[in-house]
C-alpha positions, 0 to 999 in steps of 0.5 A, spaced: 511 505 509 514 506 516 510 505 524 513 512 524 510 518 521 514 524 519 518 522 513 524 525 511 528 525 503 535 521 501 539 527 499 539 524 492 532 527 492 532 534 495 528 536 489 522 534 493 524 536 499 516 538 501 516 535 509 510 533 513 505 538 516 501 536 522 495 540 518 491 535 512 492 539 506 488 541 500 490 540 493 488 543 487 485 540 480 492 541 477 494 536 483 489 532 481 493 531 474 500 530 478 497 524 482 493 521 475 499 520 473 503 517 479 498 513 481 497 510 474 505 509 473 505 505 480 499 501 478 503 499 472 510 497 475 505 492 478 501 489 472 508 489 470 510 484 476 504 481 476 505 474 470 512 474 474 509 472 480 510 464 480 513 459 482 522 459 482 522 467 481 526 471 485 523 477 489 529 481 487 528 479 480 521 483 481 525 488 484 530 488 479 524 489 474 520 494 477 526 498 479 528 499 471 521 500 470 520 506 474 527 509 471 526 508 465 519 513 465 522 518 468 520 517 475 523 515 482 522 509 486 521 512 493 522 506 498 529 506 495 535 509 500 529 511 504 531 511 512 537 506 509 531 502 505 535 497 501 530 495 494 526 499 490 519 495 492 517 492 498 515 484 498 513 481 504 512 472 504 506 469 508 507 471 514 510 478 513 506 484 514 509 489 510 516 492 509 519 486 506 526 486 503 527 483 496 532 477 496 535 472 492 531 465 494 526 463 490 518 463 491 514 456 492 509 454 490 503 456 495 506 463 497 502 468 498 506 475 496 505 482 497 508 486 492 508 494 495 510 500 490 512 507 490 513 511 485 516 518 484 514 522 477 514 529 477 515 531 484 508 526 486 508 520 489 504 514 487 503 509 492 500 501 490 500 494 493 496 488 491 498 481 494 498 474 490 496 467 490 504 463 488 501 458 483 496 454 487 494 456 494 491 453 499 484 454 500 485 459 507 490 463 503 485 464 497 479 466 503 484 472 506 487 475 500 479 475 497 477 478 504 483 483 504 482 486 497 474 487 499 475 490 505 480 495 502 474 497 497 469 496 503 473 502 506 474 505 499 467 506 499 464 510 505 470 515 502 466 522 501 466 529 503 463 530 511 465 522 512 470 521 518 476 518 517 474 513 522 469 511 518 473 508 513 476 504 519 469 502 521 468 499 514 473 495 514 475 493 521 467 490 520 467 487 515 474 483 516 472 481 524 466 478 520 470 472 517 473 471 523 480 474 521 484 481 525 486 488 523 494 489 524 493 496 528 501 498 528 501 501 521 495 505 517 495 509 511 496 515 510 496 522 506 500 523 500 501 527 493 509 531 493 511 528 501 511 521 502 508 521 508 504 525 510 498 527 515 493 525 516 493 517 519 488 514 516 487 507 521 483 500 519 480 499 524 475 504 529 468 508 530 464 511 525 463 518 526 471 519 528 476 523 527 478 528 522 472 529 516 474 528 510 474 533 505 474 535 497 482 535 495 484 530 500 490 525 497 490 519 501 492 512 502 488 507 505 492 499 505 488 495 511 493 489 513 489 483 516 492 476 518 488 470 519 491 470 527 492 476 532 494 482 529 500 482 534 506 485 530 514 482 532 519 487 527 526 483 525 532 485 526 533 489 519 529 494 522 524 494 516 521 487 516 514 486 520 512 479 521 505 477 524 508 475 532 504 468 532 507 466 524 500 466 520 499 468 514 498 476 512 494 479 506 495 488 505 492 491 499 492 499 498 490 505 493 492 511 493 485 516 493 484 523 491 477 527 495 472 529 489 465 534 490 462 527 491 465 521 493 472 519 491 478 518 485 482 512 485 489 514 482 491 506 482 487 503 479 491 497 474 491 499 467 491 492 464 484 490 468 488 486 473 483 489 478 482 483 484 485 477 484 487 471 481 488 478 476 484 476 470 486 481 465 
């Protein structure tokens, strides 16, 4: 969400007030539950979304729906009134990387658009994006949205007890520098369950066998950012708007995670099948 790293509450939510640590916690089966439902909350605010993606919609339309969405199950849209954050989502256009505020013009025929979400159920955090084709998309724009979600999985899937962090980073950094597209460095993942965000950093881009090892009960996420021009990032004067500084197209997906005895569990995967794009049920 934030280049920074130490998260701080809105008042409003001073029931969930657990802070950052420096330290990468350990959670229990119990967390397990709590993160299932989170995780399955927030990817179904966006399969909600999904068939409104279309030309002559508003982002603040999918703002308004997504917000009464959350409510309405009980939960809490975390970006809202976070650090001042005006919306309940973020939606970034085209050459935004991240962090975009919903707004009233409406989306044209061959945008791309990110749609981020978090959600607050029960004291867990549940955090999602996935970015869309708008109607019919050029071809260059199709190429980055397919590469980014595969890079995603790709990272996702060297995710075990005894790898490193940067491994994850490794895979995915590799694999999008193969098609000849860069890495945003100024933002990563990070660790998650009852704070927003938390340690540790979880970096798109690195070394194999660097940085911290993963382990059993880590809850994490991993949203790789990849542009089809540098990776260099120029933040608006809203403070919260990240756009690629040369104005090329930029794609992000991101799943929250939880560490197993063997591998991983992703708490954000869609319920309705709306797995990789164009998001055929």
């Amino acid at each position: 969400m934030n280049r920074t790293t130490q998260a701080s509450r809105p008042e409003e939510e001073d029931a969930y007030v657990n802070r950052r640590s420096d330290k990468i916690k350990i959670h229990t089966a119990e967390d397990f539950d709590g993160m299932r439902a989170a995780g399955r909350l927030a990817a179904q605010c966006l399969d909600i979304l999904t068939p409104e993606v279309r030309p002559g919609v508003t982002t603040q339309h999918l703002d308004d729906l997504a917000r009464a969405f959350i409510l309405d199950h009980g939960a809490w849209p975390a970006p809202y009134n976070y650090r001042g954050f005006p919306a309940s989502i973020c939606t970034s256009l085209n050459h935004v990387i991240c962090h975009g505020i919903p707004a009233d013009k409406p989306m044209r025929e061959g945008d791309i658009l990110n749609i981020d979400v978090t959600v607050i159920l029960d004291g867990w955090h549940g955090d999602t994006n996935r970015t869309y084709p708008v109607g019919d998309v050029p071809l260059r724009a199709r190429r980055l949205i397919d590469v980014t979600y595969d890079a995603l999985m790709r990272g996702l899937d060297v995710v075990r007890p005894g790898a490193t962090f940067g491994d994850i980073g490794a895979a995915i950094q590799k694999y999008a520098e193969g098609f000849n597209l860069s890495v945003v460095r100024d933002f990563c993942g990070h660790g998650l369950g009852r704070v927003f965000h938390d340690a540790p950093n979880v970096l798109h881009y690195g070394k194999p066998g660097t940085g911290p090892v993963i382990e059993a009960g880590m809850f994490f996420t991993v949203e790789p950012m990849i542009n089809i021009g540098r990776p260099d990032v120029r933040m608006l004067a809203d403070g919260w708007t990240a756009v690629t500084r040369d104005r090329t197209l930029s794609a992000q997906f991101e799943h929250s995670v939880g560490v197993t005895e063997t591998g991983l569990e992703i708490f954000t995967l869609s319920p309705a099948g709306y797995t990789k794009p164009p998001y055929a049920a």
